[in-house]
N, CA, C and O atoms as CSV, one atom per row, in Angstrom:
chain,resi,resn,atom,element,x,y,z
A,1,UNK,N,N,0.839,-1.183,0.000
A,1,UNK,CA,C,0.000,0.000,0.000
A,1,UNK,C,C,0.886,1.248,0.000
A,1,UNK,O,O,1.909,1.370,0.673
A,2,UNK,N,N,0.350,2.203,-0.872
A,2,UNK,CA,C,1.153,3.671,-0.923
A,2,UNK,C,C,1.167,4.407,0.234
A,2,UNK,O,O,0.147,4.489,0.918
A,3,UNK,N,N,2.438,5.087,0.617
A,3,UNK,CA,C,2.572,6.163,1.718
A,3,UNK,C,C,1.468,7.063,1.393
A,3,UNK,O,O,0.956,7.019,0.274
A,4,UNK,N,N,0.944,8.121,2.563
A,4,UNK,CA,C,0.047,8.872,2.233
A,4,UNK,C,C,0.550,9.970,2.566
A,4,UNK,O,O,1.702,9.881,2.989
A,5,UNK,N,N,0.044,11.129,2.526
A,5,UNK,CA,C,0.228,12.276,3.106
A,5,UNK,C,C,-0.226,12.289,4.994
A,5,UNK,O,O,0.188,12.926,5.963
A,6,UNK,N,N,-1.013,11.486,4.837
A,6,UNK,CA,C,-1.979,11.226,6.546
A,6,UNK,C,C,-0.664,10.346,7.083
A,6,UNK,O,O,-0.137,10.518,8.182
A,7,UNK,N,N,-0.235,9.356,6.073
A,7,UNK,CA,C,0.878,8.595,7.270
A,7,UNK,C,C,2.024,9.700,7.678
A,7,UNK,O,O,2.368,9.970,8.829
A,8,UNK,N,N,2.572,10.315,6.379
A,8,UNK,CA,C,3.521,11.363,7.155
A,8,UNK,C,C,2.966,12.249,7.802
A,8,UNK,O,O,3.893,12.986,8.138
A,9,UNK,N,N,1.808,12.758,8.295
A,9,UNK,CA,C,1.621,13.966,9.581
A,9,UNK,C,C,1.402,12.762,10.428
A,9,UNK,O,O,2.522,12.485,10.856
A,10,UNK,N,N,0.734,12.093,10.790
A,10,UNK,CA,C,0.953,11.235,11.930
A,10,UNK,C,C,2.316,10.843,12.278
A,10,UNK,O,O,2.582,10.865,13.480
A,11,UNK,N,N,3.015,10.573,11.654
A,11,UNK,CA,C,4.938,10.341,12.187
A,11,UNK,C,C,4.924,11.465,12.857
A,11,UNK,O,O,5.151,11.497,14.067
A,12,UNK,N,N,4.627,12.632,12.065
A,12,UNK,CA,C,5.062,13.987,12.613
A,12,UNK,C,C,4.285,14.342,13.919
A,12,UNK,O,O,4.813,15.135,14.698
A,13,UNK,N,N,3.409,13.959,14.128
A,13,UNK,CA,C,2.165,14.696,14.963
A,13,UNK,C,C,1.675,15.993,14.701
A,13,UNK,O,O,1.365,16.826,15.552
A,14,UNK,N,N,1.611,16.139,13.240
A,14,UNK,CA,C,1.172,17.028,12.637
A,14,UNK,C,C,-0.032,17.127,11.802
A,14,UNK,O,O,-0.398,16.058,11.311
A,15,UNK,N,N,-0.849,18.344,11.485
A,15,UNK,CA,C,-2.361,18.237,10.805
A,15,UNK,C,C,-1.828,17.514,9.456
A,15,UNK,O,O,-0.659,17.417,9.080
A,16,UNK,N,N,-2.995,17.038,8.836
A,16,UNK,CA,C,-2.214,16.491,7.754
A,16,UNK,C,C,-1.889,18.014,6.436
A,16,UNK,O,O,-1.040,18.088,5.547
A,17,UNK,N,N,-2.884,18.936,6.819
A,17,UNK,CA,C,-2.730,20.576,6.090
A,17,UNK,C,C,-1.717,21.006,6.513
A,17,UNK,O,O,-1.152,21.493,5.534
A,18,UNK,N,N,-0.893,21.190,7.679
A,18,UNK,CA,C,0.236,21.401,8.255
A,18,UNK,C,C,1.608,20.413,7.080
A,18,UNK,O,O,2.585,21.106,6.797
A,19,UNK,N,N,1.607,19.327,6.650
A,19,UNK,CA,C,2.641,18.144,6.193
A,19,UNK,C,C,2.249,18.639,4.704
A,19,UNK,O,O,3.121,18.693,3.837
A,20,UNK,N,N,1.097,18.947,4.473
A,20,UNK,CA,C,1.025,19.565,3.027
A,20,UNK,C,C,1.515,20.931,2.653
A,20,UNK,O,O,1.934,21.216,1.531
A,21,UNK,N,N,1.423,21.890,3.831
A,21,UNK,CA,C,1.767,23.267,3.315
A,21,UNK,C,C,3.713,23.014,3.016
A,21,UNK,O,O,4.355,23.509,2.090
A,22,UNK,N,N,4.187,22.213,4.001
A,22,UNK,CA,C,5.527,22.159,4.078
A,22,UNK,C,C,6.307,21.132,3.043
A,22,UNK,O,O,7.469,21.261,2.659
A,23,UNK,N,N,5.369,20.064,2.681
A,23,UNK,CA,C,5.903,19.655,1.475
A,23,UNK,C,C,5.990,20.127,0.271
A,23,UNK,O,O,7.019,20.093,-0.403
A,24,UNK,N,N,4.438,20.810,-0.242
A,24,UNK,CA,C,4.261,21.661,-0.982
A,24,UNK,C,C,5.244,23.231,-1.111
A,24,UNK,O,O,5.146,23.905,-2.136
A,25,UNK,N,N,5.929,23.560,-0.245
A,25,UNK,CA,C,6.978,24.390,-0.011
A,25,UNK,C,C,6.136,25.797,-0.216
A,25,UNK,O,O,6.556,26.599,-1.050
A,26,UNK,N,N,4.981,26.085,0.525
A,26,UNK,CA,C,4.353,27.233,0.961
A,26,UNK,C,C,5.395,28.358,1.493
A,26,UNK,O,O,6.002,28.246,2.557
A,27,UNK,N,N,5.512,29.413,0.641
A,27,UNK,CA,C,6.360,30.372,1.339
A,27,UNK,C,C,6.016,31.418,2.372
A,27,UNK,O,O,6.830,31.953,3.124
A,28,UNK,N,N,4.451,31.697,2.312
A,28,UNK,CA,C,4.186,32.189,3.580
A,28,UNK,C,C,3.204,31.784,4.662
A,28,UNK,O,O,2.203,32.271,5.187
A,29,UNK,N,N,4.191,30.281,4.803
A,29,UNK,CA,C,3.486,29.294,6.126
A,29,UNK,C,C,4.241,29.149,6.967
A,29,UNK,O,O,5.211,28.395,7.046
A,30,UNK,N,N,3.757,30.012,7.782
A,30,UNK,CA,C,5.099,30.266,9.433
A,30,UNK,C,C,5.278,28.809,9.804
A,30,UNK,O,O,4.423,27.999,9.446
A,31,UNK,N,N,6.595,28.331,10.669
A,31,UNK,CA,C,6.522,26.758,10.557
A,31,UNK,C,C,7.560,26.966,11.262
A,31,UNK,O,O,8.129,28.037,11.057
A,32,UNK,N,N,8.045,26.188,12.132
A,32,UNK,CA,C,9.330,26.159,13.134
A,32,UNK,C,C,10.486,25.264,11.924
A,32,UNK,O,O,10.160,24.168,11.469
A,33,UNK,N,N,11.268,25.664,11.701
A,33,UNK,CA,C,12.532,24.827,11.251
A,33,UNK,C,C,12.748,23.710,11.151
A,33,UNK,O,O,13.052,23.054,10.154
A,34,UNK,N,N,12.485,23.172,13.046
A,34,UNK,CA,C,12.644,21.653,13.280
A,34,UNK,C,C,12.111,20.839,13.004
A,34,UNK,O,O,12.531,19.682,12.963
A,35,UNK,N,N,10.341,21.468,12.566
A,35,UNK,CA,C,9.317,20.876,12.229
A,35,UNK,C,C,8.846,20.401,10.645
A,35,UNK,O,O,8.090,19.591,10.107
A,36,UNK,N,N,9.891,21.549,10.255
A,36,UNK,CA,C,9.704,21.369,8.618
A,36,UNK,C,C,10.839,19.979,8.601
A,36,UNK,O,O,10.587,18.800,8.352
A,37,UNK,N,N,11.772,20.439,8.860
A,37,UNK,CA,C,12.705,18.936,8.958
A,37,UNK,C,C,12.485,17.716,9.336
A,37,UNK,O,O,13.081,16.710,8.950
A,38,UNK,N,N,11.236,17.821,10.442
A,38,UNK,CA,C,10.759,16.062,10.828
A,38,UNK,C,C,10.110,15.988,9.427
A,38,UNK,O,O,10.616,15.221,8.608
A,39,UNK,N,N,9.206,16.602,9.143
A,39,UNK,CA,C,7.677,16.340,8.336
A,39,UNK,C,C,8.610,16.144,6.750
A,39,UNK,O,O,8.101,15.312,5.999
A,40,UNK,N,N,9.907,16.842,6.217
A,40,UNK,CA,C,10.696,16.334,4.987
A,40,UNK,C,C,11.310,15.352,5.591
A,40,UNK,O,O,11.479,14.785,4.512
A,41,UNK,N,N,11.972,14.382,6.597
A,41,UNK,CA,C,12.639,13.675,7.173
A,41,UNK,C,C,11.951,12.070,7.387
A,41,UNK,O,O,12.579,11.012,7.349
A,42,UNK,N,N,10.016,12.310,7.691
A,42,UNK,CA,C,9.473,11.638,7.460
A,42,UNK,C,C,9.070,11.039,5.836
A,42,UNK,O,O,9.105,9.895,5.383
A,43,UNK,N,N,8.809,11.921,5.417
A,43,UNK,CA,C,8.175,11.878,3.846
A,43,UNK,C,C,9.243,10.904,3.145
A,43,UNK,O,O,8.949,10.013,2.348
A,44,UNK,N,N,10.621,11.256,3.615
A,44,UNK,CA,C,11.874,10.525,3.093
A,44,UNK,C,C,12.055,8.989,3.543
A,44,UNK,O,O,12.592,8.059,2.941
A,45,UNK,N,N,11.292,9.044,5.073
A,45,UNK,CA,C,11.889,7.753,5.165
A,45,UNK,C,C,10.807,6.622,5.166
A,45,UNK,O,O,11.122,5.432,5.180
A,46,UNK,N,N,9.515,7.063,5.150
A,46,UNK,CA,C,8.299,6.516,4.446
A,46,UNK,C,C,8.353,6.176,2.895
A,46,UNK,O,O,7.925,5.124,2.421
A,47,UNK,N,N,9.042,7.398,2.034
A,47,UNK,CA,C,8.881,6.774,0.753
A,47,UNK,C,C,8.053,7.502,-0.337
A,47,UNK,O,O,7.994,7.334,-1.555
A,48,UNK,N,N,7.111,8.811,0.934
A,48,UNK,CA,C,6.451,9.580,0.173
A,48,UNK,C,C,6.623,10.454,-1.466
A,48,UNK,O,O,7.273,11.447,-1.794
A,49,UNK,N,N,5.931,9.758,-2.040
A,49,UNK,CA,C,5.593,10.173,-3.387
A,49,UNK,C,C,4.025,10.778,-3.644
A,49,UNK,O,O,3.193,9.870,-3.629
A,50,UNK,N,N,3.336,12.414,-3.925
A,50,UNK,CA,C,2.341,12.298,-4.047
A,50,UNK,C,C,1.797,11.899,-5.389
A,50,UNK,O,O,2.205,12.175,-6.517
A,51,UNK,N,N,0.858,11.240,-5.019
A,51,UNK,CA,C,-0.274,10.824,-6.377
A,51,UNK,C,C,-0.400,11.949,-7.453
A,51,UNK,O,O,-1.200,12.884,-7.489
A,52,UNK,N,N,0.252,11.731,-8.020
A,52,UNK,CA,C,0.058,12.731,-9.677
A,52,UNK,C,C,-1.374,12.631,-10.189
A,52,UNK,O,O,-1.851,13.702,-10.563
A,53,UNK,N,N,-1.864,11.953,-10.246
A,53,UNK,CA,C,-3.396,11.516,-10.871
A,53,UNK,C,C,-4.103,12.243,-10.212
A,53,UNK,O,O,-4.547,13.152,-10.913
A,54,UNK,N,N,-4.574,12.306,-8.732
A,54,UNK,CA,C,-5.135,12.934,-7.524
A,54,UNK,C,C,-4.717,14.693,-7.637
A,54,UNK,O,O,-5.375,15.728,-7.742
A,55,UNK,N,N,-3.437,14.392,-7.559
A,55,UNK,CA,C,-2.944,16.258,-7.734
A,55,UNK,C,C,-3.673,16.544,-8.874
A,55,UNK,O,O,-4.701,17.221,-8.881
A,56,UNK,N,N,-2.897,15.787,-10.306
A,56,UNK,CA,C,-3.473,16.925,-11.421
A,56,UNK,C,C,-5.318,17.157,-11.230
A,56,UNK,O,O,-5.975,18.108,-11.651
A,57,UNK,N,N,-5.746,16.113,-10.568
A,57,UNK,CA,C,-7.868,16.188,-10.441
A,57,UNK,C,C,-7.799,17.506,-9.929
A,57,UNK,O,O,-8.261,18.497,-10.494
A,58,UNK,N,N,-7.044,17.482,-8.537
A,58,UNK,CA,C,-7.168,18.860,-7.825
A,58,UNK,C,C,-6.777,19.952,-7.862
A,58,UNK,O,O,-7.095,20.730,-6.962
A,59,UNK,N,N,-5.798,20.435,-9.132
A,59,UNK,CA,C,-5.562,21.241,-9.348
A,59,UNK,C,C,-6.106,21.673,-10.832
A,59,UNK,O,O,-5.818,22.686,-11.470
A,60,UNK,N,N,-6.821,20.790,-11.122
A,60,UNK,CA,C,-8.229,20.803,-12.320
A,60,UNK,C,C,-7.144,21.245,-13.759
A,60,UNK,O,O,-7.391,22.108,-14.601
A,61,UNK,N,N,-5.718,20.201,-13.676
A,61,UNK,CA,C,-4.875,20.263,-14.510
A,61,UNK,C,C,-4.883,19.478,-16.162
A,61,UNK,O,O,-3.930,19.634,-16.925
């Protein structure tokens, strides 16, 4: 089964909108340092890849 975005904020103990603004590389989403580093640190060691199919639906691409 595919990594999700929900499995990496749960590693993190983070919202799963919180693991999206910071993967997505939101530039004006205040965010502690350490936190952006678990939530890329997780994504890495889970395996996270997001769904291209799902993105392009939602970004009506």
């Amino acid at each position: 089964m595919a990594t999700t975005l929900k499995d990496v904020a749960e590693k993190c103990s983070v919202h799963i909108s919180t693991a999206s603004r910071v993967l997505n590389k939101k530039e004006n989403f205040q965010i502690s340092s350490n936190t952006r580093k678990r939530i890329f640190a997780a994504a890495k060691e889970l395996n996270y890849h997001p769904n291209q199919n799902a993105r392009a639906l939602r970004l009506k691409a």
